[in-house]
C-alpha positions as CSV (number, residue, x, y, z in Angstrom):
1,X,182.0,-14.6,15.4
2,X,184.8,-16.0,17.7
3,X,186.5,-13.3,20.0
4,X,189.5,-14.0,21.9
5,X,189.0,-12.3,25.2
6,X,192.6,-10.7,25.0
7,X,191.5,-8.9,21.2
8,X,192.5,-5.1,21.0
9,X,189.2,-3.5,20.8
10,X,191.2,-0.3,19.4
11,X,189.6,1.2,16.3
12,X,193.5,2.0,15.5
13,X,193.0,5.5,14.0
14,X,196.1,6.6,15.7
15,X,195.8,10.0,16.7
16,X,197.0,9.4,20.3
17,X,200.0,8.1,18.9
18,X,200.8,11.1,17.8
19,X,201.2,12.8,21.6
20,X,202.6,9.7,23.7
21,X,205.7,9.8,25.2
22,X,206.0,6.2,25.9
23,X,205.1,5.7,22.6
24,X,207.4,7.8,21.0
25,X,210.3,6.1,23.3
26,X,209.5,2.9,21.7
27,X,209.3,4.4,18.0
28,X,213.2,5.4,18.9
29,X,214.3,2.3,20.8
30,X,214.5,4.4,24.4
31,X,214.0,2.9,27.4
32,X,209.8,2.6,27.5
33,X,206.9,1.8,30.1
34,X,204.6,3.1,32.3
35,X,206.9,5.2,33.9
36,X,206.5,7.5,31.0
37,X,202.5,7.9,30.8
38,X,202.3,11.4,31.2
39,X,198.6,12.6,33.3
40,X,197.7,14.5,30.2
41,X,194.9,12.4,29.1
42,X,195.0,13.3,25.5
43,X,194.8,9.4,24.2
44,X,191.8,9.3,26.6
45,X,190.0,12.7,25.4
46,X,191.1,12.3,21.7
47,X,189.6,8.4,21.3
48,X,186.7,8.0,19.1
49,X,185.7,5.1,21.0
50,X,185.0,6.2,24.2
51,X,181.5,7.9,24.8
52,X,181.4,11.7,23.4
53,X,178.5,14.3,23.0
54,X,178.1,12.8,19.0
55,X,175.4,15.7,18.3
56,X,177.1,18.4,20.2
57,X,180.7,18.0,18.8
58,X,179.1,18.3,15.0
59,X,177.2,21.6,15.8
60,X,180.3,23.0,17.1
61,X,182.4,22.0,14.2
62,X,179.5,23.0,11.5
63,X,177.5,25.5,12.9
64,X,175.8,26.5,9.7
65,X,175.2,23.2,8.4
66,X,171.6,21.4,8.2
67,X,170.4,18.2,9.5
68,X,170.2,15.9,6.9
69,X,170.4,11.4,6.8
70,X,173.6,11.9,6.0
71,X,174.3,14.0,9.5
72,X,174.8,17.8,9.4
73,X,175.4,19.4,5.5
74,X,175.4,22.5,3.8
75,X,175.1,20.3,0.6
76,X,175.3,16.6,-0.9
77,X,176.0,16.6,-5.0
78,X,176.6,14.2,-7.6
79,X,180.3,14.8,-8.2
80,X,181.4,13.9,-12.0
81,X,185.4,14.1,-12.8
82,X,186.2,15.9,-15.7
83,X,189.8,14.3,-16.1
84,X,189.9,11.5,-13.4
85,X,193.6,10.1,-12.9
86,X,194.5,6.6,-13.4
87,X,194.2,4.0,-10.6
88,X,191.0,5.9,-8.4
89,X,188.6,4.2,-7.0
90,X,184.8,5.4,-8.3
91,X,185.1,8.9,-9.3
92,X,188.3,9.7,-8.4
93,X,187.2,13.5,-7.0
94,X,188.8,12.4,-3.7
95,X,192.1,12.0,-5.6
96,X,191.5,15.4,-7.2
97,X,190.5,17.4,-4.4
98,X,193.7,16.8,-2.0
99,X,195.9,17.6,-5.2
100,X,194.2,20.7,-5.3
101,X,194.6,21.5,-2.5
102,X,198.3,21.2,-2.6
103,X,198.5,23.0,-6.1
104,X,195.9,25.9,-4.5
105,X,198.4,26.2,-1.7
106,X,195.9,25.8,0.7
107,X,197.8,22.6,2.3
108,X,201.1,22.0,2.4
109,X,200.9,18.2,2.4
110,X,198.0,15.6,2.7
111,X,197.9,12.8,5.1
112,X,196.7,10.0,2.6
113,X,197.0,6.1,3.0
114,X,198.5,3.8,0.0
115,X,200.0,0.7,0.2
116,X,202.8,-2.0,-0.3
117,X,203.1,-4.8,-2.7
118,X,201.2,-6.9,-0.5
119,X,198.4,-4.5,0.6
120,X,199.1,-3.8,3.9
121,X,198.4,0.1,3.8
122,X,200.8,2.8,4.4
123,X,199.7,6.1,5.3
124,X,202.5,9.2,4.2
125,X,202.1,12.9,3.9
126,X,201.9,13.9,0.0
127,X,203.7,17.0,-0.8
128,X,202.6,16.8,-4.6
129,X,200.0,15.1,-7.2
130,X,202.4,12.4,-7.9
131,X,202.5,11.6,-3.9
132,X,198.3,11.9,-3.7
133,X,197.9,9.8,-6.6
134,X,199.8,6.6,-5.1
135,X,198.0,6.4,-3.0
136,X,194.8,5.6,-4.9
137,X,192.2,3.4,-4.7
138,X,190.8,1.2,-1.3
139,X,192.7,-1.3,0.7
140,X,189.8,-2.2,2.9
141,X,191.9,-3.0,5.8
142,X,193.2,-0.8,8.3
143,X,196.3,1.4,9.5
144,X,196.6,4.0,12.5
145,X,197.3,6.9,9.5
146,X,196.6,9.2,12.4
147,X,199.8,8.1,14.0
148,X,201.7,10.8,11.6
149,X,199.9,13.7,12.6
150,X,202.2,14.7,15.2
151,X,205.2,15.0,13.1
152,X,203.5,16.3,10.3
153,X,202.0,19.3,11.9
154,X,205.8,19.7,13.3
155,X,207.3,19.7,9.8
156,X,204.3,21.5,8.1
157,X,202.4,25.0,9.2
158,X,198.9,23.7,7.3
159,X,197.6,20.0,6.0
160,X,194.9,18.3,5.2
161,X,193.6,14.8,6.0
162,X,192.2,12.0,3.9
163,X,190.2,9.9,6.8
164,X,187.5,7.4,7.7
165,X,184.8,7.8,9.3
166,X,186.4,6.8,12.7
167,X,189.3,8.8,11.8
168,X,188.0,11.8,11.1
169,X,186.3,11.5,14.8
170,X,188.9,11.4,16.4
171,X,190.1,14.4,14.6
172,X,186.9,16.2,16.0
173,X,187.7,15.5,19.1
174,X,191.6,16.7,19.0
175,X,190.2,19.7,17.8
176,X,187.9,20.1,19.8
177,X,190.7,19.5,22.7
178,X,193.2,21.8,20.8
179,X,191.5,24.4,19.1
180,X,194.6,26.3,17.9
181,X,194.6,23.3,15.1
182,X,191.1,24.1,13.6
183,X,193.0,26.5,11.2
184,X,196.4,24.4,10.7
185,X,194.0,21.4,9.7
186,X,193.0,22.8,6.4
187,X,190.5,20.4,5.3
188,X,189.2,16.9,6.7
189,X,188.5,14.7,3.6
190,X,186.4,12.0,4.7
191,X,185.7,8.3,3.3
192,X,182.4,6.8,3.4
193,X,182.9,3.3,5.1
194,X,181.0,0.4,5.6
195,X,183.7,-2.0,7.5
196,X,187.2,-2.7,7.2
197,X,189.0,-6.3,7.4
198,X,191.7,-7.6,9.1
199,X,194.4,-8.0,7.1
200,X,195.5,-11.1,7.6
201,X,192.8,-12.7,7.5
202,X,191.4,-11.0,4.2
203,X,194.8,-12.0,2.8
204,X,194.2,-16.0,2.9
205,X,190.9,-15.8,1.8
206,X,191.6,-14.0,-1.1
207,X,194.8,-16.4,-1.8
208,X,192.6,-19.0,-1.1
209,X,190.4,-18.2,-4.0
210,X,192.8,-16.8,-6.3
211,X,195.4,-19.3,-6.1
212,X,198.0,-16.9,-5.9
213,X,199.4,-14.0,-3.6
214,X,197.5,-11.3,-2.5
215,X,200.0,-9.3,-4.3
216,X,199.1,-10.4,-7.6
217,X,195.7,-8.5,-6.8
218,X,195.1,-5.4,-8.7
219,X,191.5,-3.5,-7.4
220,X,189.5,-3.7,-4.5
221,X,186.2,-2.8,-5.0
222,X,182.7,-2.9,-2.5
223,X,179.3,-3.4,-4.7
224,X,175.8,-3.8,-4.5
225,X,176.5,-6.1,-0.8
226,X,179.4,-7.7,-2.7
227,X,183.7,-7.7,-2.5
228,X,185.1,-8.1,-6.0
229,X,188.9,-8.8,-6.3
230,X,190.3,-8.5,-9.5
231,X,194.0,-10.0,-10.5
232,X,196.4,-9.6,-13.1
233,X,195.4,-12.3,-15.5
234,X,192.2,-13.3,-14.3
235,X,189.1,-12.4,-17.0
236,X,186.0,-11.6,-14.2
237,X,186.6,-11.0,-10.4
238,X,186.6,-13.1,-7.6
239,X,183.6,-12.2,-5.3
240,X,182.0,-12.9,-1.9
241,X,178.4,-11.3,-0.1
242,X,179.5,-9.1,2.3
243,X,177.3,-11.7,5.1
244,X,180.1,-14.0,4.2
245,X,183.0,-12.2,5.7
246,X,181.3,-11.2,9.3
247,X,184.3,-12.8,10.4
248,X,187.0,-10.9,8.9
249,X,185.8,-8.0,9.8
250,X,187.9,-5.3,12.3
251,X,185.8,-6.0,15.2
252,X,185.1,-2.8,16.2
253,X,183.6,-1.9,12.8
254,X,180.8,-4.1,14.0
255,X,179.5,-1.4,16.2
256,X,180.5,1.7,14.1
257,X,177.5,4.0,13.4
258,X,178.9,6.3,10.9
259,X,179.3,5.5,7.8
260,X,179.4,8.8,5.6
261,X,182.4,10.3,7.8
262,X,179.9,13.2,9.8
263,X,182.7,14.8,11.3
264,X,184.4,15.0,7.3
265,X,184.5,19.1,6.7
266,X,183.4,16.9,2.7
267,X,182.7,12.9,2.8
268,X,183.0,11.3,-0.1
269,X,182.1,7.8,-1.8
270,X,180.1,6.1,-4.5
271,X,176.8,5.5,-2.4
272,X,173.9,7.5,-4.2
273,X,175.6,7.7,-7.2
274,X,175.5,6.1,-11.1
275,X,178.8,4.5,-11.5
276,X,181.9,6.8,-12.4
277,X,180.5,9.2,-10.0
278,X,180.9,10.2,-6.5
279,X,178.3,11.5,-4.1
280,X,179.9,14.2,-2.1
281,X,178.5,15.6,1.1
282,X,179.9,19.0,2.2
283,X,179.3,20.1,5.9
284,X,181.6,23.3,6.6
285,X,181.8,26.7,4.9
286,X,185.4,26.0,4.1
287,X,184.6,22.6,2.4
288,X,181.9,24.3,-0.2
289,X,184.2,27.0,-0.7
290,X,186.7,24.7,-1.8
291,X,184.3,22.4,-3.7
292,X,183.0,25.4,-5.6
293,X,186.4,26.8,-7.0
294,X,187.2,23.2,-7.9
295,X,183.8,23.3,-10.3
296,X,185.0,26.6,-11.1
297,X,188.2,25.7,-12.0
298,X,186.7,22.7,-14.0
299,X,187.9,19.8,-12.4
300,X,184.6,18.1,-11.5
301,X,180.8,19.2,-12.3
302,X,178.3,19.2,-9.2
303,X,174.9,18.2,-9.3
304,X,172.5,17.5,-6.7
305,X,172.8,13.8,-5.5
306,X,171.3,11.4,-7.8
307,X,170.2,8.7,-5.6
308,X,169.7,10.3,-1.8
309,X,167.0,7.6,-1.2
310,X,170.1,4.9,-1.6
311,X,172.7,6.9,0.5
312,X,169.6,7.3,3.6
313,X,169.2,3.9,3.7
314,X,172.8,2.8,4.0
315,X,173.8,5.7,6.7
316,X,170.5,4.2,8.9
317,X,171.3,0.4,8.3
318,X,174.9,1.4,9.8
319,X,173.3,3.4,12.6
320,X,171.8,0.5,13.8
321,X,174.5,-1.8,13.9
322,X,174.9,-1.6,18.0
323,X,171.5,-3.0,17.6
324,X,172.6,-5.9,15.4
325,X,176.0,-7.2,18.0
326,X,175.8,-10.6,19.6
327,X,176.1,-10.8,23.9
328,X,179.7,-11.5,22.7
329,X,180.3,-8.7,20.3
330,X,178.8,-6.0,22.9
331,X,181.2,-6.7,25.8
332,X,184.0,-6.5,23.3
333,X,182.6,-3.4,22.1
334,X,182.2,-2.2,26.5
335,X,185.5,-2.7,27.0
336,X,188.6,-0.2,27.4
337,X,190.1,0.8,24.2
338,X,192.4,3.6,25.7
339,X,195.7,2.1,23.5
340,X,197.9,3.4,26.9
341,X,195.2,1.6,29.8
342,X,195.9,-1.7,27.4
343,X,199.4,-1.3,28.1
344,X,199.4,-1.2,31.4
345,X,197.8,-4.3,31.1
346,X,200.3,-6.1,29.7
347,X,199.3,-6.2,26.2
348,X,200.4,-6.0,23.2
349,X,198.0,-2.8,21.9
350,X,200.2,-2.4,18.6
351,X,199.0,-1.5,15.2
């Protein structure tokens, strides 16, 4: 893999967006720079990136919860839909737990992530089922969707959160920074998460194959080590093995450890289940609560996970990708990722 030496090694999960003055001046065209760093550290105590107590943060945030392959858990199920909606990805429970949520009252609105025509995603709060439901299905490339949580938790007393694994770190951390938002953070919905890809670059190599715009694609999907692409028009799916796209992927995802979202209050994806399910993995009291009136209310069936050998080995290949980087990919991963110290520097740290 080719680095530049000037490439952002941000993971881009935005949460210290969300509390930067300088940041915010730009957003609103004020006059911006250094001037404006404030010596309130958040974007350095907030970052997912920088070296944290991994173990120690989990036990605070799940105290009851078990050690398991998949991290800490109070359970891990074979999720079934009873009535999946239209355009989900696998199982669709993820889709149907943040609208319950919002119908439950138990969120006001749901940080989720859809995108435009050309799949570059777009992360939005959802006040409704309607606004959850657009934004179904994977994009596989990345967005800062923690750049909203500032506002949101201005305009709204309680949300939720639909994040990756990296995300839903960084969230840890706030937390753990700002305790007060334990309670206004209803419920962290986590992704499982092998890698994401640059956009651009997973743009011209679908187009490439397809002959046509990436925004003639219609589904995303990650299976068995392979991408499909599917396209209006086109019978079977385009594919690739994963080993094949090394290249595209968001460098930083070469050193991520964490695939099943361990710091998720549930993580859910299709790993270690049949197809048309999801395998859910629920690590707080609040997040088996939740998952248990959803049953209840019969809007998915649990059972325990069908294929927990297949979900172990996935979580511990991922764990070992540190182990894995070239000399090249390590001092990329070494370097400062503080968005704000990149600034300083001159360059351009931008989502």
């Amino acid at each position: 893999m080719k680095l530049e030496p000037t490439l952002d090694p941000c993971s881009h999960c935005g949460v210290c967006l969300s509390w930067c003055a300088w940041d915010e001046a730009e957003a609103q065209r004020r006059p911006a720079g250094p001037a404006l760093c404030r010596p309130c550290q958040v974007c350095y105590r907030v970052c997912p990136r920088l070296p944290h107590a991994r173990d120690a943060l989990a036990e605070a945030l799940f105290p009851a919860a078990q050690a398991t392959p998949w991290g800490l858990a109070l359970g891990s199920y074979t999720a079934r839909a009873v009535d999946a909606p239209a355009g989900v990805q696998d199982g669709g429970v993820a889709t149907l737990l943040a609208s319950y949520l919002l119908a439950e009252g138990r969120a006001e609105a749901v940080l989720v992530t859809g995108r435009d025509a050309a799949w570059r995603p777009l992360s939005y709060w959802a006040t409704d089922a309607a606004g959850v439901q657009r934004a179904a299905g994977s994009k596989y490339s990345t967005t800062p969707a923690l750049a909203a949580m500032g506002h949101g938790l201005e305009r709204f007393g309680r949300v939720a959160v639909v994040a990756l694994p990296c995300q839903s770190a960084a969230l840890a951390r706030l937390v753990q920074m700002k305790p007060e938002l334990r309670e206004r953070i209803a419920l962290v919905i986590g992704l499982f998460c092998t890698e994401s890809f640059a956009h651009a670059g997973l743009a011209r190599l679908v187009e490439e194959r397809l002959g046509r715009p990436l925004s003639e694609a219609t589904r995303f999907d990650i299976k068995r080590g392979r991408l499909l692409v599917r396209a209006s028009g086109v019978a079977e799916p385009v594919e690739w093995r994963m080993k094949e796209l090394h290249d595209l992927v968001w460098p930083i995802c070469l050193a991520c450890q964490d695939l099943p979202a361990e710091y998720a209050d549930v993580s859910i994806g299709s790993i270690g289940s049949a197809e048309g399910a999801n395998s859910v993995i629920v690590r707080s009291q609040r997040g088996q609560e939740v998952m248990d009136a959803g049953a209840r209310a019969g809007l998915w069936k649990l059972a325990p996970l069908e294929q927990p050998d297949a979900l172990a080995k996935q979580c511990e290949r991922k764990r070992g990708n540190l182990e894995r980087l070239s000399e090249e990919e390590r001092a990329l991963y070494g370097r400062a990722s503080v968005r704000g110290n990149w600034k300083r520097r001159g360059r351009d740290a931008g989502p």
